[in-house]
C-alpha atoms as one frame of an Amber mdcrd trajectory, in Angstrom:
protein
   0.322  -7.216 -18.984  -0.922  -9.561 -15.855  -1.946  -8.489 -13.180   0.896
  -8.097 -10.634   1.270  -7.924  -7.069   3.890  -8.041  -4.342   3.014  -8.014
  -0.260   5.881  -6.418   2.016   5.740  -5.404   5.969   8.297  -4.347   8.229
   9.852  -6.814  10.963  10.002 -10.296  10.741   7.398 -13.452  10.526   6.456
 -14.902  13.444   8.566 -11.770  15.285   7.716  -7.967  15.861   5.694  -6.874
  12.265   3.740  -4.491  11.194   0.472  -4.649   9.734   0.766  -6.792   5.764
   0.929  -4.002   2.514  -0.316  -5.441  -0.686   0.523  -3.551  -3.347  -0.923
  -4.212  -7.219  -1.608  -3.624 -10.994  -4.097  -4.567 -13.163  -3.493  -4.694
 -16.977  -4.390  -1.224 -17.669  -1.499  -0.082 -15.627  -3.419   1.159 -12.774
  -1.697   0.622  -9.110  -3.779   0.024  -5.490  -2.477  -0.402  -2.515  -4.000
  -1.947   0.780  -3.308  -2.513   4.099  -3.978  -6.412   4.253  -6.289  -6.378
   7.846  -8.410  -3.389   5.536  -8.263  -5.039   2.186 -11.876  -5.475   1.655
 -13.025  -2.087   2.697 -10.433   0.453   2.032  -7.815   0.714  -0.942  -6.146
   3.682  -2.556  -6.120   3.444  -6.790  -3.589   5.787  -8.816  -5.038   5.057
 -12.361  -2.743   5.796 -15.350  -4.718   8.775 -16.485  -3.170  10.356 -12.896
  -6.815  10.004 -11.627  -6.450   8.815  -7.827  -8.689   7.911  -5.048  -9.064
   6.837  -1.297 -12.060   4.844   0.043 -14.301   1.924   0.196 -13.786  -0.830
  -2.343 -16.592  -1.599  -4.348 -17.785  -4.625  -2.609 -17.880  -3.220   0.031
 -19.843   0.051  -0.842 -23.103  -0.705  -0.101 -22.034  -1.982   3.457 -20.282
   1.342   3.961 -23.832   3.173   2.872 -25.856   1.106   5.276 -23.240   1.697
   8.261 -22.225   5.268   7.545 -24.802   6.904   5.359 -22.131   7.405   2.233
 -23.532   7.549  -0.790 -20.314   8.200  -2.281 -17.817   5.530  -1.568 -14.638
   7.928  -2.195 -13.084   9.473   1.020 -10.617  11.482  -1.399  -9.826  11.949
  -4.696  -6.686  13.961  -6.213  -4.719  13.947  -9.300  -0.981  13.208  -9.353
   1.501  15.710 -10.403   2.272  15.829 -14.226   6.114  14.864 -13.598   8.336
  11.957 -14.559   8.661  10.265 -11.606   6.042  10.809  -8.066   5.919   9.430
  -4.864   2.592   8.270  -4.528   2.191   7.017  -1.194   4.798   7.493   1.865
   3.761   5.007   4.782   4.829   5.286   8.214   4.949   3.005  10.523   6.587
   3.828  14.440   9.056   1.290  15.521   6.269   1.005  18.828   3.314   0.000
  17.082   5.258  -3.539  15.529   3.335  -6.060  17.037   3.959  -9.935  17.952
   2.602 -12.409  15.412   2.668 -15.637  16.147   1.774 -16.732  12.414   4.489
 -17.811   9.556   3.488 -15.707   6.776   4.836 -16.744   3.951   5.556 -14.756
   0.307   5.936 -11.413   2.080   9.170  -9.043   1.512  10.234  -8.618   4.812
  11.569  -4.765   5.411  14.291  -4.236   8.082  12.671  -3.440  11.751  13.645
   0.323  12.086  15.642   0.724  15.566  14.352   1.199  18.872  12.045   4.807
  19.320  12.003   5.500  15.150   9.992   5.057  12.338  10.119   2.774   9.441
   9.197   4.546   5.761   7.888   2.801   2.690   7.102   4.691  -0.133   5.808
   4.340  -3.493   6.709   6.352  -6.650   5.210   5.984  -9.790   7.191   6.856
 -13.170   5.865   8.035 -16.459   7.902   5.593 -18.254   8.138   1.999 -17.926
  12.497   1.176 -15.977  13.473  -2.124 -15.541  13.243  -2.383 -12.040  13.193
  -5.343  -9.434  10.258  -4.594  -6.924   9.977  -3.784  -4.448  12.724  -1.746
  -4.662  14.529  -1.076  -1.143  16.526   0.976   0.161  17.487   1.013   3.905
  18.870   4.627   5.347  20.436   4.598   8.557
């Protein structure tokens, strides 16, 4: 399997957006996800073993060490629920903190700006089984 990877925000390009997700697998199956603006520094990894972690990325570990004095580059580490299907990561984004962007991004799944004074959800679930699914998969609640 290649690697695959899909970006998605909320809001619209060159309008009211929030920050860029980039979501991704490797071969092995493992899944990371990164806020685009943090991408070299933080990521979260849910391996296939059920093995995840939050923290620096490896390149930039021993930059973290020298700034902060962590020796271990893992902020958290947990292991996913032995179930069928787990949401792995819930983000939330306030309808306030969208910000202008004067840039066209381009191959980015836009999400629908959540109205006026509310929040905007994206979550991720992970299955034990492979489902022929289009991703991102979205579903808009009003």
């Amino acid at each position: 399997m290649a690697e695959k990877q899909f970006r998605l925000a909320i809001g619209l390009s060159a309008r009211r957006q929030s920050g860029i997700w980039r979501i991704w697998s490797n071969p092995k199956g493992d899944i990371y996800v990164a806020n685009r603006c943090l991408g070299g520094i933080y990521k979260a990894s849910f391996h296939k073993d059920r093995k995840c972690q939050f923290g620096f990325t490896a390149e930039y570990a021993d930059k973290a060490k020298e700034r902060f004095g962590r020796d271990v580059r893992h902020v958290e580490k947990w292991l996913l629920p032995e179930a069928a299907i787990v949401r792995a990561v819930q983000i939330l984004i306030p309808e306030s903190e969208l910000r202008e962007s004067a840039k066209e991004e381009k191959k980015i799944t836009w999400l629908e700006t959540p109205p006026r004074d509310s929040v905007g959800t994206i979550s991720l679930f992970i299955t034990e089984k492979t489902l022929n699914l289009t991703y991102p998969l979205i579903r808009v609640q009003r």
